[in-house]
VOMIZA-93435 format. One line per 5 residues: their letters; for each residue y, z, x of N, C-alpha, C, O, CB. Coordinates in Angstrom, 3 decimals, padded with zeros to 6 digits. Atoms other than C-alpha are relative to their C-alpha. Glycine has a CB too. Layout:
BEGIN
A	Y,Z,X,Y,Z,X,Y,Z,X,Y,Z,X,Y,Z,X  ...
This chain:
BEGIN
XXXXX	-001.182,000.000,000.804,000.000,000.000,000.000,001.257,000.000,000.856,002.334,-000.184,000.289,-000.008,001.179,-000.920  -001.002,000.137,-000.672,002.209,000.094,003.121,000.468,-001.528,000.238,-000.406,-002.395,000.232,-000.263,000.704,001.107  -000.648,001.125,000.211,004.642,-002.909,003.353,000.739,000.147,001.430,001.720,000.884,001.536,000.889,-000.087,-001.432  -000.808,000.089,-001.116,005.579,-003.724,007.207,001.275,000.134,-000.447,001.557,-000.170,-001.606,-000.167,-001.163,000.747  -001.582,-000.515,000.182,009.049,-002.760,007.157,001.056,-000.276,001.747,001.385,000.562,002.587,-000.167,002.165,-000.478
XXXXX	-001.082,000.146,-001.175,011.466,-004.845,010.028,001.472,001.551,-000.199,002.042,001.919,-001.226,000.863,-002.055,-000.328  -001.007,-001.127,000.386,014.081,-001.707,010.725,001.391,-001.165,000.581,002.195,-001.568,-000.259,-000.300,001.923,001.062  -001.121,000.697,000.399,016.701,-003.941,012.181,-000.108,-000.867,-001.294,000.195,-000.056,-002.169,000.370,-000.798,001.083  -000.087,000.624,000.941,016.417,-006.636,009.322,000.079,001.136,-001.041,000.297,000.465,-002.049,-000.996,-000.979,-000.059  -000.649,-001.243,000.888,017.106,-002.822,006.930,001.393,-000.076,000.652,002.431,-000.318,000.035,-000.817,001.714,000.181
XXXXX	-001.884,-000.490,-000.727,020.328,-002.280,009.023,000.450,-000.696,-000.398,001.376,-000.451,-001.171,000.646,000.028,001.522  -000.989,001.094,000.376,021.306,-005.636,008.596,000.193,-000.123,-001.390,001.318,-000.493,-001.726,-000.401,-001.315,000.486  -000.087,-000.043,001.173,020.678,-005.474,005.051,001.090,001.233,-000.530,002.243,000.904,-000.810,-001.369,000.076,-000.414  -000.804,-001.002,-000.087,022.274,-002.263,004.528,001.488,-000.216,000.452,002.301,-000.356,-000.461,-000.622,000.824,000.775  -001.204,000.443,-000.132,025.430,-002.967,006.408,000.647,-001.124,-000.692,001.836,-001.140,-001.011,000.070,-000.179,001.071
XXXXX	-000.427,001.501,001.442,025.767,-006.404,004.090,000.324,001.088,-001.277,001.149,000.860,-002.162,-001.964,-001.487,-000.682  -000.421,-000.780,001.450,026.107,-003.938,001.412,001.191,001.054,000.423,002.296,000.910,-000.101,-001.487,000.982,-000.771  -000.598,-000.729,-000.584,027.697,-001.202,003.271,001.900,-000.395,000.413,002.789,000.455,000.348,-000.998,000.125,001.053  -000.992,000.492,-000.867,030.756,-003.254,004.869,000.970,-000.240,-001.389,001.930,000.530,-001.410,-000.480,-001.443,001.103  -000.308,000.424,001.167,031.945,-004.897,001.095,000.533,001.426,-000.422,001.746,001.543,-000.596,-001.188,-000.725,-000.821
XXXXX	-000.455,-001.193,000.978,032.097,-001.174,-000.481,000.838,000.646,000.662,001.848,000.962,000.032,-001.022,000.983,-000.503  -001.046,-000.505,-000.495,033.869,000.586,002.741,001.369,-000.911,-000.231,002.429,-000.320,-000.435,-000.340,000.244,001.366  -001.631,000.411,000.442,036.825,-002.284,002.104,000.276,000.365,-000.981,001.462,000.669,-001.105,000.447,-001.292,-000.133  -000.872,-000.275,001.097,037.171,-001.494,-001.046,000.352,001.334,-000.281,001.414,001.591,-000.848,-000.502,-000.482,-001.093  -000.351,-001.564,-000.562,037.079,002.271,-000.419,001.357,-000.257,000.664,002.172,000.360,-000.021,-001.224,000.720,001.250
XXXXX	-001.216,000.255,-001.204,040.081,001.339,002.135,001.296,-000.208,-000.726,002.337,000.445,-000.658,-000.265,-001.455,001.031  -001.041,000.581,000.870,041.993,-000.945,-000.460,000.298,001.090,-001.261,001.438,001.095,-001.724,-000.550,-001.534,-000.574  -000.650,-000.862,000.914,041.918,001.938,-003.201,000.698,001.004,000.712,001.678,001.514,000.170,-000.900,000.588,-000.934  -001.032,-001.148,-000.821,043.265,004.491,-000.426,001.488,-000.670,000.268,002.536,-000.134,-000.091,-000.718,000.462,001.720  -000.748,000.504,-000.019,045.409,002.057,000.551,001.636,-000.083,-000.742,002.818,000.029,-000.417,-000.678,-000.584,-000.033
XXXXX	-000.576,000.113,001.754,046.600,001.532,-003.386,000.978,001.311,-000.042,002.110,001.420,-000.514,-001.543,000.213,-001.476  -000.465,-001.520,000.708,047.152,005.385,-003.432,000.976,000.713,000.817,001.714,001.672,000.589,-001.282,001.101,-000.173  -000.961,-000.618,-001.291,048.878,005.960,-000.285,001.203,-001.376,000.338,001.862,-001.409,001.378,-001.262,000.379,001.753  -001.226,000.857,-000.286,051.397,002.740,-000.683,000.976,-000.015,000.268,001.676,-000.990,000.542,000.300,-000.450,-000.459  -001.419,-000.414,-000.367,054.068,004.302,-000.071,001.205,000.599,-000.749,001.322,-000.061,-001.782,000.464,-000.964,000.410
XXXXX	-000.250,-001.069,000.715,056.400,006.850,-001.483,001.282,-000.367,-000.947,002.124,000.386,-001.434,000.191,001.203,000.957  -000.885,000.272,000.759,058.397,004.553,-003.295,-000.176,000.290,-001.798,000.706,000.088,-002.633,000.186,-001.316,000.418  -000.228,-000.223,001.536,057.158,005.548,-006.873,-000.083,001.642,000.017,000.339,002.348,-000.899,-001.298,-000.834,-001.111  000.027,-001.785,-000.113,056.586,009.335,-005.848,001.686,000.034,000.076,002.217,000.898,-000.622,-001.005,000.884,001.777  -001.487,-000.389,-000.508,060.440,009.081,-004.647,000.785,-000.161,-001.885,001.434,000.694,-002.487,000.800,-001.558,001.624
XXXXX	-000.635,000.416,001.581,061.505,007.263,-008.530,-000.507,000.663,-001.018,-000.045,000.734,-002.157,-000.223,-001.437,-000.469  000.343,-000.797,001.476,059.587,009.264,-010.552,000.726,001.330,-000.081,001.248,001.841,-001.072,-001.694,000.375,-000.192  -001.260,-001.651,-000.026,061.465,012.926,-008.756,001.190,-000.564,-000.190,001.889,000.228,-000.822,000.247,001.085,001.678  -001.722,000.780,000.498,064.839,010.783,-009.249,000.187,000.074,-001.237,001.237,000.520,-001.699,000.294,-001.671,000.227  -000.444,-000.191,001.042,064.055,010.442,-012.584,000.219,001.331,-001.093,001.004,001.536,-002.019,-000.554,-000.761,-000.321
XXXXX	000.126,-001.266,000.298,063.025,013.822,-013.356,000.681,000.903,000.638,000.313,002.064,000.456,-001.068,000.302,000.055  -001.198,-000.733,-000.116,065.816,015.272,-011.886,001.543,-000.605,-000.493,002.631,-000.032,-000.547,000.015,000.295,001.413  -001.095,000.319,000.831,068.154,013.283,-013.460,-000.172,000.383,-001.823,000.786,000.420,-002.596,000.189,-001.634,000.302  000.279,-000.549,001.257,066.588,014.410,-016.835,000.168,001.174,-000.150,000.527,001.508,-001.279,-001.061,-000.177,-000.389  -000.255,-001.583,-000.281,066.882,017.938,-015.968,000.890,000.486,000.382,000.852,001.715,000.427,-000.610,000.546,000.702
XXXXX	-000.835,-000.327,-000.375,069.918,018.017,-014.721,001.304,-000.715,-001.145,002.532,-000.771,-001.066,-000.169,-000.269,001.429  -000.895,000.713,001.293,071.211,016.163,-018.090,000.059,001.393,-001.074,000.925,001.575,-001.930,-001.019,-001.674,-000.905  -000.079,-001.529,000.353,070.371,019.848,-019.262,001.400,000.514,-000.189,001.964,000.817,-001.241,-000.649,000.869,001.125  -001.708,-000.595,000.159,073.949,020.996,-018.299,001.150,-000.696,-000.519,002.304,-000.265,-000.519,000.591,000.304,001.283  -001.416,000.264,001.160,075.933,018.427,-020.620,000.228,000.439,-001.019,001.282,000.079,-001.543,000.228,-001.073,-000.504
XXXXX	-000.292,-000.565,001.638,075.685,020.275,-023.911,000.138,-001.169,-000.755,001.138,-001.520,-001.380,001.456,000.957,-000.277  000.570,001.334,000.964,074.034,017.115,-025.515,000.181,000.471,-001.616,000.468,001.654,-001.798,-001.942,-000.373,000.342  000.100,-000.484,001.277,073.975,017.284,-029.462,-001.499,-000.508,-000.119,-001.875,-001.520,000.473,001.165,-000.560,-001.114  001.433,000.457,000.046,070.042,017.240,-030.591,-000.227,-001.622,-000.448,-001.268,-001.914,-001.035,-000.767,000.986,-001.077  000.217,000.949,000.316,070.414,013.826,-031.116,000.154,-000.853,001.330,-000.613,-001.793,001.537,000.686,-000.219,-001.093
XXXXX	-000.599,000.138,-001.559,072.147,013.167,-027.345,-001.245,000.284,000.787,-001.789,-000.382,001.668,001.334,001.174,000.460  001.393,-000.428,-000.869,069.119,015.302,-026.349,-001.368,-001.091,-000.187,-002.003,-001.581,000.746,-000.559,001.677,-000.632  001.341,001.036,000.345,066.203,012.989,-028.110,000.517,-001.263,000.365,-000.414,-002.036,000.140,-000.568,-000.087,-001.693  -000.422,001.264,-000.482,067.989,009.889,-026.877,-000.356,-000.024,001.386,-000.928,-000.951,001.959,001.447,-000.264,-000.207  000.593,-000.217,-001.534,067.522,011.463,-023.320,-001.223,-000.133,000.245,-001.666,-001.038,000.952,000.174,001.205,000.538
XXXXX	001.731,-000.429,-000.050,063.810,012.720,-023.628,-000.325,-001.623,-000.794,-001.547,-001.742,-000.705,-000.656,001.932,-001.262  000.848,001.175,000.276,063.028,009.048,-025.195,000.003,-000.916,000.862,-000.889,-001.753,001.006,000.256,-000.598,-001.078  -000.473,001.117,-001.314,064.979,007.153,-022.087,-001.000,000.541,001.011,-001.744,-000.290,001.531,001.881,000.117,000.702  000.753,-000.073,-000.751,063.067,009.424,-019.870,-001.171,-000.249,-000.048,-001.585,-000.970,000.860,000.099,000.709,000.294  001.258,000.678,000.377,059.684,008.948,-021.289,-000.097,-001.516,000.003,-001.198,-001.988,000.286,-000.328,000.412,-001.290
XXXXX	000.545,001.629,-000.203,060.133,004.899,-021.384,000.095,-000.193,001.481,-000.691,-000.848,002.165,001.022,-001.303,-000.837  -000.038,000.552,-001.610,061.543,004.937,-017.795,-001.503,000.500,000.650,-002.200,-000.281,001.299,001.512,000.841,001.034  001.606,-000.514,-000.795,058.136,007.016,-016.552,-001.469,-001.133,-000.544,-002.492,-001.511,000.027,-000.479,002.094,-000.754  001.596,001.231,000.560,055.545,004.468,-018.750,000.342,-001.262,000.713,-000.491,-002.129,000.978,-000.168,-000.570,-002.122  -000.164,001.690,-000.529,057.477,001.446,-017.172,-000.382,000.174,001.047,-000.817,-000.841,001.591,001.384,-000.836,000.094
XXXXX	-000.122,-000.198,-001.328,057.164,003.207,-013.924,-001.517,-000.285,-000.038,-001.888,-001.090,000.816,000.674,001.436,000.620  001.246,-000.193,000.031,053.487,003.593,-014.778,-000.723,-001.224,-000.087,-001.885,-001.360,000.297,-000.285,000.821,-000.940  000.576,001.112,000.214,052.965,000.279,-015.640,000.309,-000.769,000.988,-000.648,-001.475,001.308,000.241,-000.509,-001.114  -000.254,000.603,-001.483,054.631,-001.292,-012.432,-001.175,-000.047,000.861,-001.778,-000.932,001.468,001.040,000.824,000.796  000.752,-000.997,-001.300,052.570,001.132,-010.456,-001.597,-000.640,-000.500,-002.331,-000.944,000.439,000.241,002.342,-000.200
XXXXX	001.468,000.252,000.513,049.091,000.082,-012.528,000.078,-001.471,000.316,-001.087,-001.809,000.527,-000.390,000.406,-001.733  000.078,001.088,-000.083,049.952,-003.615,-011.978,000.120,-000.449,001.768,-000.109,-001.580,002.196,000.989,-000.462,-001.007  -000.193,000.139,-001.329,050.594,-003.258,-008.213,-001.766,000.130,000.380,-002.221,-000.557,001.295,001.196,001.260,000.677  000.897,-000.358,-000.662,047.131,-001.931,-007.882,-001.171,-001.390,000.201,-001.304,-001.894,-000.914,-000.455,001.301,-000.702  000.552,000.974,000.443,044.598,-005.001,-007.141,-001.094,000.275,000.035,-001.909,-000.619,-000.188,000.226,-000.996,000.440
XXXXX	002.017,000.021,000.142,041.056,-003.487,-006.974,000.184,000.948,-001.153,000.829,001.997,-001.150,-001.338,000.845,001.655  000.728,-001.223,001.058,039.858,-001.846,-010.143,-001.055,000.133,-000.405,-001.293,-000.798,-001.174,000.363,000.145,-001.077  001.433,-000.554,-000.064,036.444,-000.401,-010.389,-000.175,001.051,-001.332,000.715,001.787,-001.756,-000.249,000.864,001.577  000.130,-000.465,000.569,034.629,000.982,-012.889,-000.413,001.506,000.320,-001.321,001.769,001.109,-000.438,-000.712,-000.495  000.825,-001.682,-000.493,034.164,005.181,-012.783,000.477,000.449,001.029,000.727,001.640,001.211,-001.606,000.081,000.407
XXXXX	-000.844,-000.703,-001.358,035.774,004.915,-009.147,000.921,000.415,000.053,001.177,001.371,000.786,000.289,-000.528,000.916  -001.593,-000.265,000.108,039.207,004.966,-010.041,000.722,001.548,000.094,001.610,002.065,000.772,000.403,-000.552,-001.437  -000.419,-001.432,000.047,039.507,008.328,-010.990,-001.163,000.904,-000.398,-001.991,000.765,-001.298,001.175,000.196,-001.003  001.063,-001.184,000.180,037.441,011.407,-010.634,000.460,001.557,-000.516,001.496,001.759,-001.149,-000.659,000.198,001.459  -000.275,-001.655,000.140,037.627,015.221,-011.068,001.178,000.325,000.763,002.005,001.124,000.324,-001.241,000.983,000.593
XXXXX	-001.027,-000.318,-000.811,039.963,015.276,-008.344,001.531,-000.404,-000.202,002.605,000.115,000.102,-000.397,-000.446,001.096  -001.495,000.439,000.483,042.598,013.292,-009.670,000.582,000.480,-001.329,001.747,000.532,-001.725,000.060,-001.503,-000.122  -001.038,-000.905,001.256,042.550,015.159,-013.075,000.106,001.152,000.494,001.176,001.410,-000.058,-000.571,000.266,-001.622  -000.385,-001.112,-000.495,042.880,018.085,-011.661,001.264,000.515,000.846,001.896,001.568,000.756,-000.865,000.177,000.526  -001.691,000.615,-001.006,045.976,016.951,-009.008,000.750,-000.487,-001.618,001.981,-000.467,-001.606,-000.311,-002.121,001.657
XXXXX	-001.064,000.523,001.540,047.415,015.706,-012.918,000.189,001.458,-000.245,001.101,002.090,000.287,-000.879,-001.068,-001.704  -000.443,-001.425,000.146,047.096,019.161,-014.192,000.736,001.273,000.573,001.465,002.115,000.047,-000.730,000.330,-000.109  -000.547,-000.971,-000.845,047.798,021.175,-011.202,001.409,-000.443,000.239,002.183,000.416,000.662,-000.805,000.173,001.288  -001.117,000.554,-000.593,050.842,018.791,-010.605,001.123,000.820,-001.226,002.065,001.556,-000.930,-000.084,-001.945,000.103  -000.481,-000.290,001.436,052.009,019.516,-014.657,000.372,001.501,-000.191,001.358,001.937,-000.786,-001.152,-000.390,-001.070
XXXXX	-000.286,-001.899,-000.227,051.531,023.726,-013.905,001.093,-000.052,001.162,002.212,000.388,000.902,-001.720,001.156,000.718  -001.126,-000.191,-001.374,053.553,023.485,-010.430,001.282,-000.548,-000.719,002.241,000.199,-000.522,-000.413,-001.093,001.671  -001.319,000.898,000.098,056.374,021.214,-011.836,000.497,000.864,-001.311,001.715,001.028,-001.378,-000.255,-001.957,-000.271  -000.457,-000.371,001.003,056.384,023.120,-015.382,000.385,001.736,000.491,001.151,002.519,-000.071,-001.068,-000.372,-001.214  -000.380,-001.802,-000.622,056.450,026.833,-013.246,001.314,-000.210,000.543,002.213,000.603,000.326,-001.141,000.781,001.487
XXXXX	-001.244,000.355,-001.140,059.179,025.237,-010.876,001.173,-000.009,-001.204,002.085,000.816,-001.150,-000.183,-001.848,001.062  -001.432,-000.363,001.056,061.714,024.711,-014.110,-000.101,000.981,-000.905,000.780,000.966,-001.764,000.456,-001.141,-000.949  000.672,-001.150,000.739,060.425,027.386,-015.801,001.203,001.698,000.813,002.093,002.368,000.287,-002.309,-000.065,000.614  -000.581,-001.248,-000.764,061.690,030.375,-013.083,000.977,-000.908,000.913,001.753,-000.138,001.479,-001.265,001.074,000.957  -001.453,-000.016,-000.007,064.383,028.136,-011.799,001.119,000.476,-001.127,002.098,001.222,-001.119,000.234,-001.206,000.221
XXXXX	-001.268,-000.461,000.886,066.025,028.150,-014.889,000.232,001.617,-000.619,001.214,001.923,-001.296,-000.072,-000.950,-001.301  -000.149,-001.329,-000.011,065.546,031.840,-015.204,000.717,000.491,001.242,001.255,001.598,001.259,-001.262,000.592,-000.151  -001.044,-000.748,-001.082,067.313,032.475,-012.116,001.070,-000.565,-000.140,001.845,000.269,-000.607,-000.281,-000.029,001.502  -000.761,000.222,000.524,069.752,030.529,-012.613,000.900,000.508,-001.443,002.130,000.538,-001.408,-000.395,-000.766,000.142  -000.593,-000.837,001.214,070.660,032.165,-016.212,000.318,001.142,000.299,001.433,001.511,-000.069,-000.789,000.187,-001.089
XXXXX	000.032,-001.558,-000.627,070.145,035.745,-014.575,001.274,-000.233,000.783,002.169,000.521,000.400,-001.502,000.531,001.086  -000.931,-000.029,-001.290,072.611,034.939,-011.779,001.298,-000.965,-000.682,002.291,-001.295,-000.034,-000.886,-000.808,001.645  -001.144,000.932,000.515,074.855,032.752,-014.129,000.634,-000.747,001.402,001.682,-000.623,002.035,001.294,001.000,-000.896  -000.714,000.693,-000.986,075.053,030.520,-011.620,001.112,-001.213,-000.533,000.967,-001.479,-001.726,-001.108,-000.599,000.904  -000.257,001.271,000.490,077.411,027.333,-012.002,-000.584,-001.210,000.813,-000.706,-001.385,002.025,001.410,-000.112,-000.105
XXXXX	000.811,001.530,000.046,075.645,023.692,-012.506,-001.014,000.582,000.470,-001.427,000.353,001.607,000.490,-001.432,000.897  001.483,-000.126,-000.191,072.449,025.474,-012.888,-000.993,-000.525,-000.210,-002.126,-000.247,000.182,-000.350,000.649,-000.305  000.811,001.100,000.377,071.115,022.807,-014.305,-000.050,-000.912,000.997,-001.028,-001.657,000.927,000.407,-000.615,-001.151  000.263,000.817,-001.393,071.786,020.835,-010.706,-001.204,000.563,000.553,-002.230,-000.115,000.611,001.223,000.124,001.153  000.573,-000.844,-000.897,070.064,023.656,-008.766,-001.779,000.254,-000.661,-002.796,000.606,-000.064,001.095,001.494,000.077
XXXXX	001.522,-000.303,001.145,066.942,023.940,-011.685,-000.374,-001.535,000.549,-001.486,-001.682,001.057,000.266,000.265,-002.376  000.463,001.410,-000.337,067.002,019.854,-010.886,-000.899,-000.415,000.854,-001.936,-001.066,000.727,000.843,-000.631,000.357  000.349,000.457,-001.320,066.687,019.783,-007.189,-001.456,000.848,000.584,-002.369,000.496,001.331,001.398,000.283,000.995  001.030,-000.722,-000.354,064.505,022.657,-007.011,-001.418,-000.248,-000.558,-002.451,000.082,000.025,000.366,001.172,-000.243  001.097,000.715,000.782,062.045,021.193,-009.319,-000.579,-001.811,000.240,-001.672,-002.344,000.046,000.616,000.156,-001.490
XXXXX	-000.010,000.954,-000.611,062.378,018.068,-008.129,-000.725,-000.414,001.455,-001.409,-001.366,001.832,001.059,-000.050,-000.034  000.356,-000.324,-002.097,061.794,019.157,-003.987,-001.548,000.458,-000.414,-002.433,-000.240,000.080,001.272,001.915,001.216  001.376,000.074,000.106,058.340,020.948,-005.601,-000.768,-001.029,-000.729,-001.958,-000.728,-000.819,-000.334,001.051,-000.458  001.038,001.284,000.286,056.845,017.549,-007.145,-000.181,-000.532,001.172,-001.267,-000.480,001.750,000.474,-001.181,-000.984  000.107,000.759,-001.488,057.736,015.612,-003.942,-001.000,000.999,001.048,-001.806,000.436,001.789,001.809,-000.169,000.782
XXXXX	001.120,-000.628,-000.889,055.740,018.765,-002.010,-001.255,000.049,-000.503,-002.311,000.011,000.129,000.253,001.309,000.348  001.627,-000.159,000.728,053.029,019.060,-004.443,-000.835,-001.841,000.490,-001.710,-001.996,001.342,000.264,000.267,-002.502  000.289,001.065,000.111,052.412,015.276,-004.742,-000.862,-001.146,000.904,-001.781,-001.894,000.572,000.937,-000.193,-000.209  000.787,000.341,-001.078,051.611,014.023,-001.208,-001.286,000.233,000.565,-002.153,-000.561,000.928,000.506,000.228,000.670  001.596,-000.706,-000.493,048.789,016.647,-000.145,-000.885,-000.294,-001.140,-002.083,-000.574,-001.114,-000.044,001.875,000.258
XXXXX	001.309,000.315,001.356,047.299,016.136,-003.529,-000.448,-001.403,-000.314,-001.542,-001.893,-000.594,000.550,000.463,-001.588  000.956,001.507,000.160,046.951,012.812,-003.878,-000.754,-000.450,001.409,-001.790,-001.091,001.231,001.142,-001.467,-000.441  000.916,000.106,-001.043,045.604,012.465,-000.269,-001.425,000.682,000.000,-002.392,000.142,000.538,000.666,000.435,001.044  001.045,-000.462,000.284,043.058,015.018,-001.288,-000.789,-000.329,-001.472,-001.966,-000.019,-001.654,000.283,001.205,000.221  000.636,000.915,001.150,042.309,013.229,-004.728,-000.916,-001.227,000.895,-002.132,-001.385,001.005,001.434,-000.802,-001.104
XXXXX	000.303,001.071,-000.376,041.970,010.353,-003.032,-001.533,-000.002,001.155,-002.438,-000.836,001.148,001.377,-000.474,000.545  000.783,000.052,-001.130,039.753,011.177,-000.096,-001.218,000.591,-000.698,-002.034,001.064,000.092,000.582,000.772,001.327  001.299,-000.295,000.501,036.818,012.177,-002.973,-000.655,-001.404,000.122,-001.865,-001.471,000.337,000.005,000.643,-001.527  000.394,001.289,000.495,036.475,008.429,-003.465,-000.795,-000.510,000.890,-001.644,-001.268,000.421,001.021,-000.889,-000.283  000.803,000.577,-001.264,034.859,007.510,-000.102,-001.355,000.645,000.261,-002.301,000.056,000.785,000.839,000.200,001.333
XXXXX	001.280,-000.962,000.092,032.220,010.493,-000.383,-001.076,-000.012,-001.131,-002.077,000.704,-001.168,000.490,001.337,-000.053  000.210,000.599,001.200,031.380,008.775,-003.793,-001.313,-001.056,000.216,-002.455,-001.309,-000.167,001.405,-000.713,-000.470  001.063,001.438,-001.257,029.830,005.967,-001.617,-000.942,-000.078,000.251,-001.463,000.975,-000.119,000.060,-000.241,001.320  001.063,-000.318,-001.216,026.826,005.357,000.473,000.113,001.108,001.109,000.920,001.177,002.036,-000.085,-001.186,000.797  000.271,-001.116,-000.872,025.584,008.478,002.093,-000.640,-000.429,001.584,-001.683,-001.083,001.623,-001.056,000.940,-000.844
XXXXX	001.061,-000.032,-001.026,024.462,008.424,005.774,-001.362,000.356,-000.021,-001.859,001.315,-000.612,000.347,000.653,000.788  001.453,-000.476,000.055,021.108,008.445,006.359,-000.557,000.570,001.119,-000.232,000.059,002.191,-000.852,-001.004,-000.308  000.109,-001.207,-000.299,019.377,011.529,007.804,000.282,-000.406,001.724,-000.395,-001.399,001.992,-001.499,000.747,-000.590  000.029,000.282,-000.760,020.385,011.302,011.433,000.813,-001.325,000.779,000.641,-001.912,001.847,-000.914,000.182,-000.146  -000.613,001.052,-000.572,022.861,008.785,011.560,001.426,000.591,000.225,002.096,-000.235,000.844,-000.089,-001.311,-000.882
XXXX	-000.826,-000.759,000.030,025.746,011.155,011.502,-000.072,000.258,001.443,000.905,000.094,002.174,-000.135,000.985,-000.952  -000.227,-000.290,-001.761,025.114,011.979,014.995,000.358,-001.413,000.826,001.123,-001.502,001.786,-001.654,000.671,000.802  -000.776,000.989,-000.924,025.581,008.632,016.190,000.873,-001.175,-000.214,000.871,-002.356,000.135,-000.787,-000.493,000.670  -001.417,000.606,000.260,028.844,007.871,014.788,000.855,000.909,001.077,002.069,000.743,001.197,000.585,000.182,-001.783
């Protein structure tokens, strides 16, 4: 029932498969690490929304805001989804990236949360700047390490080494 088995002609086979999936591993890191031009426009916009706080809008001034900001973030979203050119089924996003969504949503909603409590406490003036920037500076810190660590599940997703090949990489 044993079936000669060439081991180079496996390698070579193997790496034919192997070589195809690490590029595209590469091209979704790539995708995710493009560069910090929509991380930079999305804290721009969300500090310009938060810092629209301190005009004394009328609730109608206010829902005109919160609807401009919500279309500017879906257009942003849709830019950003059309830039990407590999899409895979199941790979795209894992545990790690909802979790960097959520954790991003607690950090950013704590950050205006107890700015604007210090700010009120301390009656500062244009606390609504200072609630902005400060909320603003923790997305841009949250954002980087987390999506690098989202991202870097996707490659471990992959083809596993096989027993003993780890040593001679």
């Amino acid at each position: 029932m044993s079936t000669p088995v060439d081991a180079e002609r496996a390698w070579q086979d193997l790496q034919r498969i192997r070589v195809p999936q690490e590029r595209v591993y590469d091209e979704l890191e790539r995708s995710a690490s493009s560069g910090p031009g929509a991380t930079y426009t999305t804290a721009g916009i969300m500090w310009l929304f938060i810092a629209s706080w301190g005009l004394d809008l009328s609730d109608r001034g206010f829902w005109l805001v919160l609807a401009g900001y919500v279309a500017l973030l879906l257009a942003l979203a849709v830019v950003a989804n059309r830039k990407t050119r590999v899409r895979l089924h199941r790979s795209r996003h894992t545990w790690r990236s909802f979790a960097t969504f959520i954790a991003g949503m607690v950090v950013t909603c704590t950050t205006i949360a107890l700015s604007g409590r210090l700010t009120d406490s301390l009656h500062l003036p244009f606390g609504s700047l200072i609630q902005a920037t400060l909320s603003a500076a923790a997305f841009l810190l949250f954002v980087g390490p987390a999506n690098r660590w989202a991202m870097t599940a996707l490659r471990s997703r992959g083809i596993r080494p096989a027993h003993g090949e780890e040593a001679t990489r």
